[in-house]
Steps between C-alpha positions, in 0.01 A plus 500: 500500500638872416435765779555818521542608872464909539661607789798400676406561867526254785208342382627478113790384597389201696233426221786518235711260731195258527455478155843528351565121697242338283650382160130572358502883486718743353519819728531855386501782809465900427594714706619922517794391669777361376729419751226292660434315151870453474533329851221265452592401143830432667325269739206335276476376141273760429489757196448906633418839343565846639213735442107584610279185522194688334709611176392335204849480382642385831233208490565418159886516571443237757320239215151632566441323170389137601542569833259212707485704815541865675540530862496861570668526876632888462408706832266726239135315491462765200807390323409145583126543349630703189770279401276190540247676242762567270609145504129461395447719263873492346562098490204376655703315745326241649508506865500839686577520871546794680606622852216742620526640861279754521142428662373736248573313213492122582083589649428660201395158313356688193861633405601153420178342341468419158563854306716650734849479603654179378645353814448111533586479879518751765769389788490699819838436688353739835151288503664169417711582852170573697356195439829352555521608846168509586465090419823520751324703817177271417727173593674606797843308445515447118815597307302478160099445411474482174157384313394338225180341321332870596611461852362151567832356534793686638863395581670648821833520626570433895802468705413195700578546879545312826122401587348483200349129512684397188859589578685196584289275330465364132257615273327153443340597851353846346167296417508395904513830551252673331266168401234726350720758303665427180844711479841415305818593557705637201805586590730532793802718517765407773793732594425692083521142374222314310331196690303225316184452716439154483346292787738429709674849490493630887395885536725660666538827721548783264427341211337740187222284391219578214166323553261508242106514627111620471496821639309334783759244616779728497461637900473131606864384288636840698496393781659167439831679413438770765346623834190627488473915429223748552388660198662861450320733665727826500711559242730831442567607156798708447471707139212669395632438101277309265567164662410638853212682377337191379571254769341742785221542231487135518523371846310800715208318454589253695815620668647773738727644251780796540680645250783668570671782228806742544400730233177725683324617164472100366397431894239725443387382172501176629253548789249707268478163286490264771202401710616326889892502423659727779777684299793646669778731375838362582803311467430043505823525606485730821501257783321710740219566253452078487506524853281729567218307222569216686696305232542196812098426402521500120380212326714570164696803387552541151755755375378611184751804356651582211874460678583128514755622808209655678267237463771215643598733773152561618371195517820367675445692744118461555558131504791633804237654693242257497334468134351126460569501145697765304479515111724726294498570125850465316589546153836354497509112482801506680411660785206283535696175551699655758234633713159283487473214777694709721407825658241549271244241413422538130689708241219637209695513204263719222673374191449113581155604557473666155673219278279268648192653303670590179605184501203310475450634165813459368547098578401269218221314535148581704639614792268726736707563725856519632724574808834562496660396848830470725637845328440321121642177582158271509143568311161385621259446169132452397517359206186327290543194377394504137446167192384167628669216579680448166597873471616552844794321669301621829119428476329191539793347735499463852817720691708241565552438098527857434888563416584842678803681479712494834392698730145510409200449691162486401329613821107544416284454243192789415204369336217709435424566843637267654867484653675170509801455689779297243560140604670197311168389391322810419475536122540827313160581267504769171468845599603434915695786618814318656688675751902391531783602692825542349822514727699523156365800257722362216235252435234709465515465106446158499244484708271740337575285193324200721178697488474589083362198325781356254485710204522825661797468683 
């Protein structure tokens, strides 16, 4: 596949190094700066061009002609919107996605219906994060909640602790356990290494382990790898940007929410536009101020700024004074490996976010949805199986005869409405959304290729 990527910002970057990995796509990034483009073609076997995203010129520079896909990722929704209609109306480009953060935009639906502006997708990196952390703070606990099949089956991410019921023991006695829930364990990650969970492998005390359930099942496998937790209750928010904006829109309904914002004029914007969220003007990092709100009761604190450095330094020190849980939100994939699991519980890291929905509709194959994990390293898929049982190397056959790539798990099964858990019986059917873990993203190719019928491959 030929993409053009527009934009070569933290987010463009880490799409172009997603996609510049797979052998099946040729990558082409623009970008107005070239010392940027220079450093990641240094890096990545990627073409670049210098120049405005929205030029005509500049997208026909960068082989606009026959071009399958644009993914518009410039900080300018305008640029992003314009250049997306002129790969339209100029080469009529296929597949059109572009970055739109501005609420005034993305709600107005008619913009984007048939006649108007010719943008195929609209990807929201600030809203994505919302509902990123708000799946967190509504699983008290969870390092990841991610959902699939419309939210009817969602994988999540624990560290598994001291008296949880399950650590120590195998996970042949999960069905002991929990006799009428049906969960599956996908993957386990021990010490940043990959564990096969098989029957006889023993969860251990801080072990990273993905279980794959119906959203109703997944409080009752929580507490196998953990202690029980109280739902969140109070949560501090420290950023009144776009991101912090929305999540105390989102949780004062059902949350005591503070927001807490240096600059006074966006303090004061922000309290005109919220409802029950009690905004203060200050510093997330001023230690008496935490005090003095009582930091020592907070349910979660979530640091929410525009400076990576602030964000880690707040929250490590609301998680110092008493925090239960303290998220922060990093850019840099470096820095998130050195400080999640530690002082801070979970490191939100925007661009893995992002890639994760523009990449569902890059893969090959029907794939409606995917989820980029462990900082790029490992994918979680729905993909739908389609042929029949002479088309298909996957339909038709029970698990156990299903040859997967290693490292693959096939953890549930979504049919119609109902939700199957996978098992070495259970017997994939046409048009079943099939929901896999991979602990090895260099096999993602091939397994999209399980899920065309032969032909189409």
């Amino acid at each position: 596949m030929k993409i053009i990527i527009l934009g070569a910002g933290q987010v463009g970057r880490t799409a172009a190094q997603h996609l510049s990995r797979e052998q099946a796509h040729s990558v082409t990034v623009v970008d107005t700066q070239q010392d940027i483009l220079r450093e990641l073609q240094d890096r990545l076997d990627i073409r670049t061009v210098v120049g405005n995203a929205a030029h005509p010129s500049v997208l026909e520079a960068a082989g606009g002609e026959g071009a399958d896909m644009v993914v518009a990722l410039t900080n300018s929704d305008e640029v992003n919107m314009i250049a997306c209609q002129v790969a339209h109306s100029l080469f009529g480009t296929p597949r059109k996605i572009a970055r739109i953060r501005s609420n005034d935009y993305s709600l107005r639906h008619r913009l984007f219906a048939e006649g108007g502006l010719h943008v195929d997708v609209m990807i929201s990196p600030e809203q994505l994060v919302t509902d990123h952390v708000s799946r967190l703070i509504s699983y008290p606990g969870s390092l990841q909640v991610l959902e699939f099949a419309e939210g009817r089956v969602r994988l999540v991410g624990v560290r598994a602790v001291r008296g949880g019921q399950l650590v120590g023991h195998q996970l042949r006695e999960l069905p002991e356990h929990l006799p009428k829930r049906d969960t599956r364990v996908a993957a386990i990650y021990r010490e940043g290494r990959s564990v096969q969970p098989e029957g006889d492998t023993v969860i251990q005390h801080n072990d990273e382990v993905f279980f794959i359930a119906a959203s109703a099942d997944i409080g009752s496998m929580m507490k196998e790898l953990r202690t029980v937790e109280e739902p969140v209750r109070r949560v501090v928010i420290a950023g009144a940007g776009n991101i912090g904006l929305r999540l105390a829109a989102s949780l004062e309904g059902t949350n005591q929410v503070k927001l807490i914002e240096r600059d006074a004029a966006r303090a004061r914007r922000a309290a005109e536009q919220l409802g029950r969220t009690l905004v203060l003007t200050g510093d997330a990092a001023d230690e008496d101020l935490l005090i003095e709100e009582n930091i020592d009761s907070v349910d979660v604190f979530v640091s929410l700024t525009n400076a990576e450095e602030a964000n880690i330094l707040s929250a490590m020190l609301a998680k110092k004074l008493g925090a239960h849980r303290a998220l922060a939100l990093i850019n840099r994939p470096s820095y998130t490996e050195l400080i999640e699991g530690g002082s801070i519980d979970v490191a939100i890291s925007p661009q893995t976010i992002t890639i994760s929905a523009l990449l569902a509709h890059v893969r090959r194959g029907d794939v409606a949805k995917v989820h980029s994990l462990r900082r790029g390293a490992a994918e979680a898929i729905e993909a739908i199986a389609h042929g029949d049982s002479r088309s298909s190397p996957v339909i038709g056959r029970p698990l156990e005869r299903v040859s997967l790539p290693p490292g693959t798990t096939i953890g549930a099964i979504v049919r119609g409405e109902e939700v199957l858990m996978a098992h070495h019986d259970t017997v994939i059917q046409e048009d079943d959304h099939v929901i896999l873990f991979l602990t090895d993203r260099r096999h993602v190719e091939a397994v999209g290729r399980m899920f065309m019928p032969r032909g189409t491959r």
